[in-house]
Backbone as a ProteinNet text record, in pm:
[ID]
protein_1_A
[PRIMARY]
XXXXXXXXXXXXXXXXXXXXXXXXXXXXXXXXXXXXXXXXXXXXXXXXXXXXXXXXXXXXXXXXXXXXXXXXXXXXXXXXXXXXXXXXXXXXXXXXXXXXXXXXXXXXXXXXXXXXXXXXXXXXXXXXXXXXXXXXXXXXXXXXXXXXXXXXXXXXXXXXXXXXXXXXXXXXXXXXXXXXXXXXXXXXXXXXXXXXXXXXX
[TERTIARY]
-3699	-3558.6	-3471.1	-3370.4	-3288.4	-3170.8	-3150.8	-3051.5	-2966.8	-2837.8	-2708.7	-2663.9	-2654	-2625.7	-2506.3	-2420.2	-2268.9	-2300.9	-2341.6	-2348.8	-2388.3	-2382.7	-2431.3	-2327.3	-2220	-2107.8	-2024.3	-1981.5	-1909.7	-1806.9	-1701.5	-1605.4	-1560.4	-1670.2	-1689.8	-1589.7	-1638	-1644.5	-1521.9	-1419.4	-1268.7	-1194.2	-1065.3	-976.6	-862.6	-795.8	-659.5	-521.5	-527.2	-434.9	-313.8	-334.5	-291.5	-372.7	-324.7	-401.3	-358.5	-450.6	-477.6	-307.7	-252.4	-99.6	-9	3.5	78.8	59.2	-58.1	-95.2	10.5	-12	27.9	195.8	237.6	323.4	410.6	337.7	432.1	352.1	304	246.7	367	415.8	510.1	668.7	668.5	793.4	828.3	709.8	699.6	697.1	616.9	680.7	754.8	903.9	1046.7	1127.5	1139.1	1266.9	1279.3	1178	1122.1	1118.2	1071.3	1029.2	1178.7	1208.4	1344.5	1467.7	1494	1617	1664.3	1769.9	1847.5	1797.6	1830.7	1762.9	1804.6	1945.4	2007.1	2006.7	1931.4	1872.8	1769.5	1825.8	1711.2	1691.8	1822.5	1781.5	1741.2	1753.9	1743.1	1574.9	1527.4	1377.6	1304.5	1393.5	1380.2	1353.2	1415.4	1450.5	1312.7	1314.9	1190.7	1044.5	1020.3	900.5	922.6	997.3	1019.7	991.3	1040.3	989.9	906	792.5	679.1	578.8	607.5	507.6	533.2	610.5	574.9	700.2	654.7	762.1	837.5	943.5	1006.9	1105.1	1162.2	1270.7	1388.3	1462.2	1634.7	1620.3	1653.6	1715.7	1565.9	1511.6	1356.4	1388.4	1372	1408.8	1256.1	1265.4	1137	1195.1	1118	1190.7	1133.4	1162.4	1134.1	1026.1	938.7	807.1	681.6	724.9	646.1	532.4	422.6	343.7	280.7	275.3	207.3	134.5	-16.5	-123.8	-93.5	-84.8	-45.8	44.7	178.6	281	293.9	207	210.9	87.7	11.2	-54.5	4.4	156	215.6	315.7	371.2	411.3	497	618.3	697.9	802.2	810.6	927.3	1066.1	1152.9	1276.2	1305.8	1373.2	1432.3	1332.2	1227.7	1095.3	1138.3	1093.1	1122.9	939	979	862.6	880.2	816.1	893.8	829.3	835.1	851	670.9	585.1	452.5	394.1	441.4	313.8	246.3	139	86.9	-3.5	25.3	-33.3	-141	-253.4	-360.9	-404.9	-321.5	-309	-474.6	-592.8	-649.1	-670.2	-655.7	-607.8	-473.5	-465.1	-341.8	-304.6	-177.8	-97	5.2	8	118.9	148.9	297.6	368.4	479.4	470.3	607.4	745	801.1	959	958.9	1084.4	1119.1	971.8	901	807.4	833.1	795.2	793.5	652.2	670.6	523.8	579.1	558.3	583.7	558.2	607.1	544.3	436.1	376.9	234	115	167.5	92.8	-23.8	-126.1	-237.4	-263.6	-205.8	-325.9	-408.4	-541.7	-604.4	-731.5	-699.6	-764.9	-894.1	-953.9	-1055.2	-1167.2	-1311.6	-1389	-1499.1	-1626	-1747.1	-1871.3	-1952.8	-2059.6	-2153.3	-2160.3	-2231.3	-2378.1	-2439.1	-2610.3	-2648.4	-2518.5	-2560.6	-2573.9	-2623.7	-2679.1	-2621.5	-2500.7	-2436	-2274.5	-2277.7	-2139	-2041.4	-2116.3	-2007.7	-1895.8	-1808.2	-1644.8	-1665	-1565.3	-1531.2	-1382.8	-1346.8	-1198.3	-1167.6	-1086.1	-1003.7	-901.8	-824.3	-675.1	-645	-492.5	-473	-309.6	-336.2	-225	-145.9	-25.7	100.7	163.2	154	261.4	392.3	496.1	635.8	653.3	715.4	796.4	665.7	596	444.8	504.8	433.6	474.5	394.8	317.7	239.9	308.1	249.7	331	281.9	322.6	331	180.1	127.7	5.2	-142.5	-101.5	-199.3	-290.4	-422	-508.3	-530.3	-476	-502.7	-661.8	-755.3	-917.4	-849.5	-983.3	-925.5	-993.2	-925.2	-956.8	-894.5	-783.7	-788.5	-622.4	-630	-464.2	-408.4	-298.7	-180.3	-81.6	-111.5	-72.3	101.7	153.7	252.3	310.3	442.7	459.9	346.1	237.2	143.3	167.2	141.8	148.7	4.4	20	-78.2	12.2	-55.4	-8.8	10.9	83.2	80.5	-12.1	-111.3	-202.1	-374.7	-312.9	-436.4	-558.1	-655.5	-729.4	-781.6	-760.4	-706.7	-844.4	-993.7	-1133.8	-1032.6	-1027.2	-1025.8	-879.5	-901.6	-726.3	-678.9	-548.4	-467.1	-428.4	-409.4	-380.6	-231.9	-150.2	3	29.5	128.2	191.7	131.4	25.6	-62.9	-24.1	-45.1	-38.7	-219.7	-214.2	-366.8	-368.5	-411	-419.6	-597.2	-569.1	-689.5	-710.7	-907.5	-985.9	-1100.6	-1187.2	-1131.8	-1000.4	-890.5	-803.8	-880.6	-816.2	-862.5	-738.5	-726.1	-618.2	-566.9	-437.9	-339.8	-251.2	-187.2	-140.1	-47.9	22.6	136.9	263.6	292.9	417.6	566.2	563.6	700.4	578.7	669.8	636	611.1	467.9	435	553.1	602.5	675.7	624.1	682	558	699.1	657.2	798.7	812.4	921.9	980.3	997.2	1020.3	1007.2	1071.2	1215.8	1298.6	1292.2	1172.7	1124.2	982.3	965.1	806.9	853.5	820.6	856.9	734.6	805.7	765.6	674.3	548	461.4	540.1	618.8	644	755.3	784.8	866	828.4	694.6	575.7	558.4	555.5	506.2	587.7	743.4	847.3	875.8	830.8	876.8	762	750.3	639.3	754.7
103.2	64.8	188.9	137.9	273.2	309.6	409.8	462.2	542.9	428.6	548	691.3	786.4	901.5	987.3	910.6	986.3	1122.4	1133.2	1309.3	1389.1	1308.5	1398.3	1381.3	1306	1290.4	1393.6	1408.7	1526.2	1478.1	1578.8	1526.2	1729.4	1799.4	1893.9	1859.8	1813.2	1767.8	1715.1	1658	1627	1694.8	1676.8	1791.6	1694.6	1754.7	1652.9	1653	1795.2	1872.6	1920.2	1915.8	2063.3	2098.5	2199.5	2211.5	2133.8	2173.9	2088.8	2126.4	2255.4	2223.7	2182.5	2179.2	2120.1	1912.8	1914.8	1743.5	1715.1	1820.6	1777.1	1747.1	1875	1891.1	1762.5	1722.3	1592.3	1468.3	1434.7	1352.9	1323.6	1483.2	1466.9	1445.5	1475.8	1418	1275.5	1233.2	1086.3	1027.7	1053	1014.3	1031.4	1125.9	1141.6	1122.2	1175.9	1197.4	1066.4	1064.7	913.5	808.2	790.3	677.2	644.6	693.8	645.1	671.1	705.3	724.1	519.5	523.9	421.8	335.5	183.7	119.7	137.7	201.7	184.7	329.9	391.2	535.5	579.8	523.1	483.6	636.3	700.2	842.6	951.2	940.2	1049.8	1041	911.7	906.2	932.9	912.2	915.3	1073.2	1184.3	1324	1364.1	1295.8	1382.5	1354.1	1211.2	1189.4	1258.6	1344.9	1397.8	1552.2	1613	1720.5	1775.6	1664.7	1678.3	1631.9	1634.7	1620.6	1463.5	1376.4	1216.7	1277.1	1160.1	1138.6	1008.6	1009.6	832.8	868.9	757.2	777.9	705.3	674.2	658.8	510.7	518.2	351.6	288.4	416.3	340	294.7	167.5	153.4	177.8	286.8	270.2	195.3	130	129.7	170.7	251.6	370.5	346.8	210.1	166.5	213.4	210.9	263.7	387.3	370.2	486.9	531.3	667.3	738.4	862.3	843.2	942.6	1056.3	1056.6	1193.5	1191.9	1177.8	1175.6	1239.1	1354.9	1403.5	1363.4	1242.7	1170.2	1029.6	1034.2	907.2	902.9	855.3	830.8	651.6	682.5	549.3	533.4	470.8	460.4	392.2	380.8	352.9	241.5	198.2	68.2	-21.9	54.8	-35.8	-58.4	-137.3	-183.3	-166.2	-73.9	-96.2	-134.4	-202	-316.1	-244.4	-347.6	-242.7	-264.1	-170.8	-176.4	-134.4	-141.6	-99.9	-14.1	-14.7	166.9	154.9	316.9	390.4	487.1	475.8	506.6	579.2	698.6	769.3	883.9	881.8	998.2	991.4	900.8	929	880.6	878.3	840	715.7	713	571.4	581.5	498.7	538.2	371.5	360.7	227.6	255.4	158.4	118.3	123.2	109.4	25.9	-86	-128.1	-263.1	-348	-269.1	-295	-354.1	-479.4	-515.9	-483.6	-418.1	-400.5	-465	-624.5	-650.8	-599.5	-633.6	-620.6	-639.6	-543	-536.3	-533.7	-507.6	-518.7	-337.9	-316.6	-184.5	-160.9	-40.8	-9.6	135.3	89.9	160	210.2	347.4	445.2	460.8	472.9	511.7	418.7	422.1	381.4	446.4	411.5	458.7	418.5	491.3	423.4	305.9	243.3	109.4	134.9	192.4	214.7	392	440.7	563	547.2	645.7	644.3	757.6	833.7	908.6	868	779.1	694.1	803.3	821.4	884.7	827	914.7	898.9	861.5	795.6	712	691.2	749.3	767.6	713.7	632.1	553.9	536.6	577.5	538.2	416.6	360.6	218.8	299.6	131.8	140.7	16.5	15.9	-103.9	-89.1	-186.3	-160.7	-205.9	-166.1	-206.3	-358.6	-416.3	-546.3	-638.3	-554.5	-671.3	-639.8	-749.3	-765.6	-776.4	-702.9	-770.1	-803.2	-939.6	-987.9	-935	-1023.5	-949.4	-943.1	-912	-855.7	-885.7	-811.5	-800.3	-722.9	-688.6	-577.7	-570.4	-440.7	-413.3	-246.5	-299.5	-250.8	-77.5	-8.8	108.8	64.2	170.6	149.2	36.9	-34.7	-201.2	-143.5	-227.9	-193	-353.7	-346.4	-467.3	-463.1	-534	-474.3	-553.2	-531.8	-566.4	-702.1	-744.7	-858.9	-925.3	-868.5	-913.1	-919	-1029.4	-1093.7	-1131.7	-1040.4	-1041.6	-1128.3	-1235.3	-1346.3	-1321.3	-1371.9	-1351.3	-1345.7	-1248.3	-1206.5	-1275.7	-1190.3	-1204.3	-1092.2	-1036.4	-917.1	-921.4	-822.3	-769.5	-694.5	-742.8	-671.9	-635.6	-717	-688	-660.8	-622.1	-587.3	-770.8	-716.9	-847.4	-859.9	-916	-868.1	-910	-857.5	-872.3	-1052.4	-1017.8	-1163.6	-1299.3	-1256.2	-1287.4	-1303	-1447.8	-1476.7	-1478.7	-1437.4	-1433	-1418.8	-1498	-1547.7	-1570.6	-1554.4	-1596.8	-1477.3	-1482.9	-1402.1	-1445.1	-1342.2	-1288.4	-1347	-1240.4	-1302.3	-1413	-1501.2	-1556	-1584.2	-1628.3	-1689.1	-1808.4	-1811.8	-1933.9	-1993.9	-1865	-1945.2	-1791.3	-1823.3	-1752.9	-1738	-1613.4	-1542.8	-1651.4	-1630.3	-1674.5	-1727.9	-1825.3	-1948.5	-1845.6	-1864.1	-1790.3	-1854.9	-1773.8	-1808.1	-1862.7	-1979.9	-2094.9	-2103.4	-2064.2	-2108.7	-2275.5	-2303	-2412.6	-2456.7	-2596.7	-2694.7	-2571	-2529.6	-2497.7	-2358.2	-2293.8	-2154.8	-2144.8	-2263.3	-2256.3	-2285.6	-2265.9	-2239.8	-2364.7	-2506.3	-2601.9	-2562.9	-2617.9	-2594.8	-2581.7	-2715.7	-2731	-2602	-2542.3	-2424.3	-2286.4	-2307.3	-2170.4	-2195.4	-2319.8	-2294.2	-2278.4	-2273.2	-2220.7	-2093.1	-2005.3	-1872.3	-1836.5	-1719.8	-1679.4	-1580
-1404.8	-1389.3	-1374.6	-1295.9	-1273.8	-1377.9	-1401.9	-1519.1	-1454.3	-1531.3	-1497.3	-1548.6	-1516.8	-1554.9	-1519.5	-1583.6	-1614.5	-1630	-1695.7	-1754.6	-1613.3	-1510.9	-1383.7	-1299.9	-1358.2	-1233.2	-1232.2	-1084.9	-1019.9	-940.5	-941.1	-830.8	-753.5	-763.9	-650.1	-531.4	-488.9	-326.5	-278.8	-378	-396	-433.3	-370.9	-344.4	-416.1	-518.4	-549.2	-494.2	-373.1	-309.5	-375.7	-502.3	-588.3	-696.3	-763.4	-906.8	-994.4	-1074.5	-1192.2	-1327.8	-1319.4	-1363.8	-1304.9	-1165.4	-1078.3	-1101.6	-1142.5	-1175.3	-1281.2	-1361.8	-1551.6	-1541.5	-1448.8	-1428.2	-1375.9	-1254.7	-1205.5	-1302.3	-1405.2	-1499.4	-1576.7	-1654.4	-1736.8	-1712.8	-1556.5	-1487.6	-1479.8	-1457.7	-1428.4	-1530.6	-1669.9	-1765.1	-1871.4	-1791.2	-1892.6	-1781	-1667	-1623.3	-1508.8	-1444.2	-1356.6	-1452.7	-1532.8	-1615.8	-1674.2	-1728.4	-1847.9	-1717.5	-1650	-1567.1	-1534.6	-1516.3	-1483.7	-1421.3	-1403.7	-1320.6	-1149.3	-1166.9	-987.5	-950.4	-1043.2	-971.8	-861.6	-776.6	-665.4	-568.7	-593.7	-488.4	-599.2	-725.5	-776.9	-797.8	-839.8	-806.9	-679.3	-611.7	-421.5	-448.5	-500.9	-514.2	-567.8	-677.6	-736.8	-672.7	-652.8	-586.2	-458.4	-380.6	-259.9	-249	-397.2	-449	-486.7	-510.9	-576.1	-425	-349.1	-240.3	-173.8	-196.3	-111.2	11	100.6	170.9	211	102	116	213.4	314.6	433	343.4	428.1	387.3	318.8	221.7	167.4	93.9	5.2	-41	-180.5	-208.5	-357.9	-448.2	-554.5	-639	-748.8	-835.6	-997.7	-1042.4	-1149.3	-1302.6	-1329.2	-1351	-1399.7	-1295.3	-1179.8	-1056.1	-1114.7	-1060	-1084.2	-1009.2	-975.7	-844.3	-938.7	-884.6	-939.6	-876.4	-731.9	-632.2	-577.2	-580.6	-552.2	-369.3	-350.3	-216.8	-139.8	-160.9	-101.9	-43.9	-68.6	-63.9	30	135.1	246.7	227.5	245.6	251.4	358.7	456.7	537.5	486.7	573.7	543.4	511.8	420.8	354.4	318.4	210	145.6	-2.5	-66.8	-200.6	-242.1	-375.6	-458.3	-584.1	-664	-719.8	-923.7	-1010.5	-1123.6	-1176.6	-1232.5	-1299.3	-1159.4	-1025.2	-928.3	-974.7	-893	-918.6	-784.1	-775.7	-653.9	-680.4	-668.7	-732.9	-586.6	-632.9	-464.1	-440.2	-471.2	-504.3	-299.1	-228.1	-77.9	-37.5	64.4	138.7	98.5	85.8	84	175.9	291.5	399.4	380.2	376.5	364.7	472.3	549.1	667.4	618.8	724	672.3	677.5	578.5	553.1	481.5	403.4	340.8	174.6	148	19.4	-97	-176.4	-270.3	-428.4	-451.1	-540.4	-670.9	-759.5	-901.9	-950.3	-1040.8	-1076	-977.5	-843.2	-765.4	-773.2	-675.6	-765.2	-598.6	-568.1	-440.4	-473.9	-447.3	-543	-397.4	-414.5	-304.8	-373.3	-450.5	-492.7	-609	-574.3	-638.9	-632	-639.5	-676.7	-601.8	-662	-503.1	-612.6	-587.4	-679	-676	-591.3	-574.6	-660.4	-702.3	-726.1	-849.4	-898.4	-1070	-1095.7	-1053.5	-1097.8	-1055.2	-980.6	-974.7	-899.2	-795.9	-716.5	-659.2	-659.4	-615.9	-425.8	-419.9	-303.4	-277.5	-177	-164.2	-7.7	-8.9	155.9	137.5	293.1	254.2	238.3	215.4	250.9	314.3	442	529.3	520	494.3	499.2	652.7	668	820.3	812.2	903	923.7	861.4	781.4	717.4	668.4	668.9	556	398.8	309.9	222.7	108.9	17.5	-109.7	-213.8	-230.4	-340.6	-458.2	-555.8	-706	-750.4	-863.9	-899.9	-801.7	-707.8	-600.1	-577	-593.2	-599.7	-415	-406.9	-229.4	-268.4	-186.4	-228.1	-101.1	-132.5	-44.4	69.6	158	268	393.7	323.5	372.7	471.6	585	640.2	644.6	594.2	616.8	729	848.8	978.2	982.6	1056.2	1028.8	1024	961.1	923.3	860.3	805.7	708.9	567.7	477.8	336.5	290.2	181.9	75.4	-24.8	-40.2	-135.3	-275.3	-376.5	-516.5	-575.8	-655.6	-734.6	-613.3	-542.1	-432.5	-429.7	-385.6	-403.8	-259.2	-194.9	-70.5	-51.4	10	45.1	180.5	259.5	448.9	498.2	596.9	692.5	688.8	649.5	729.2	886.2	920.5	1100	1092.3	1190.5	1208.8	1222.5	1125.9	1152.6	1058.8	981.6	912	734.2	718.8	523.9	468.1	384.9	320.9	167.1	120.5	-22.9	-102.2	-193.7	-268.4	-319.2	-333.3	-409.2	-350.3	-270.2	-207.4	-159.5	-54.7	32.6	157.7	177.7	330.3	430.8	515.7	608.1	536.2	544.2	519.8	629.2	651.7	747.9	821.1	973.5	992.2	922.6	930.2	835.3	951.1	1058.9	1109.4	1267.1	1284.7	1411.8	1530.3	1588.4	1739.6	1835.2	1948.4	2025.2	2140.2	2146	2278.5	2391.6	2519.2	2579.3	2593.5	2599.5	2616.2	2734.7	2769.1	2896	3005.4	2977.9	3053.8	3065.4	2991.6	3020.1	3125.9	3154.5	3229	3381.2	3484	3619.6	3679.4	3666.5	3772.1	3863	3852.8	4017.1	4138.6	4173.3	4266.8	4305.2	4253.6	4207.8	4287.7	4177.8	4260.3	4412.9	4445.6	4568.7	4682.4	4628.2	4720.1	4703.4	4605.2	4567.5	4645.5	4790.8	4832.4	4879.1
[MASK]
+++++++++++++++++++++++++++++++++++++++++++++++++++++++++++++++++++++++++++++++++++++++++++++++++++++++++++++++++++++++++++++++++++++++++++++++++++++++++++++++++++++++++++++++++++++++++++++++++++++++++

């Protein structure tokens, strides 16, 4: 039988893209000056997570409870709401759109382990949000996975596969539910009569 052997695990080969006081450093930011600041302090958190390596665009709301492991692994476009307990379990990329919703308690979580190894090696993928998709509240999004746009990850859903644009997906795993907003079908008086075509030459 095979035996696990922690005592052999390594993370060599991973880079946290700073040092190890530069970590502590934005740890203890995050929990005094990020953490306890106001609830409608939305740029001064905007400031510090900006200082410390992310890049949020104009009009990003975090709240104080928010948690980011790598702060400069994290990428947010303009006018996204991240909502309060998330966490960004950044040990890769987290790139989020605009007009992006990341509910409460929701986990996107870049990193896991290799399941066949007996020393449990590290496993790191980005995850991608696209422009106006939305995860709802305590939602586990897996690494590696992209939410394409106008895509919804349902309330306390767990997110293995890509959503595709335009797309609701729910469960555990997620599966298809249904469309986010009505496909556009033209109408009687948008379609061009046969008898129509065959005078237009």
């Amino acid at each position: 039988m095979v035996k696990i052997r922690l005592d052999q695990y390594s993370q060599e080969e991973y880079s946290r893209g700073r040092s190890g006081l530069y970590c502590l450093l934005w740890w203890f930011v995050q929990g005094t000056l990020f953490r306890f600041s106001l609830h409608n302090m939305y740029n001064w958190r905007r400031f510090l997570l900006n200082s410390f390596g992310a890049k949020l665009g104009l009009g990003v709301h975090v709240r104080p409870s928010a948690k980011f492991t790598y702060p400069w692994k994290v990428t947010i476009g303009e006018y996204s709401w991240i909502g309060d307990n998330v966490e960004f379990y950044s040990l890769d990329e987290i790139v989020i759109g605009s007009h992006c919703v990341i509910s409460q308690n929701s986990y996107l979580c870049t990193g896991s382990h290799k399941l066949n190894d007996p020393t449990f090696g590290l496993i790191t993928k980005p995850i991608h949000i696209k422009d106006g998709a939305w995860v709802a509240s305590d939602v586990f999004v897996y690494p590696g996975v992209t939410i394409h746009e106008l895509g919804v990850a349902g309330a306390r859903s767990t997110i293995f596969k890509d959503i595709p644009a335009n797309e609701v997906h729910i469960g555990f795993p997620a599966a298809f539910h249904k469309h986010r907003f009505a496909e556009e079908v033209p109408t009687e008086h948008q379609v061009t009569p046969i008898a129509q075509v065959h005078r237009i030459k």
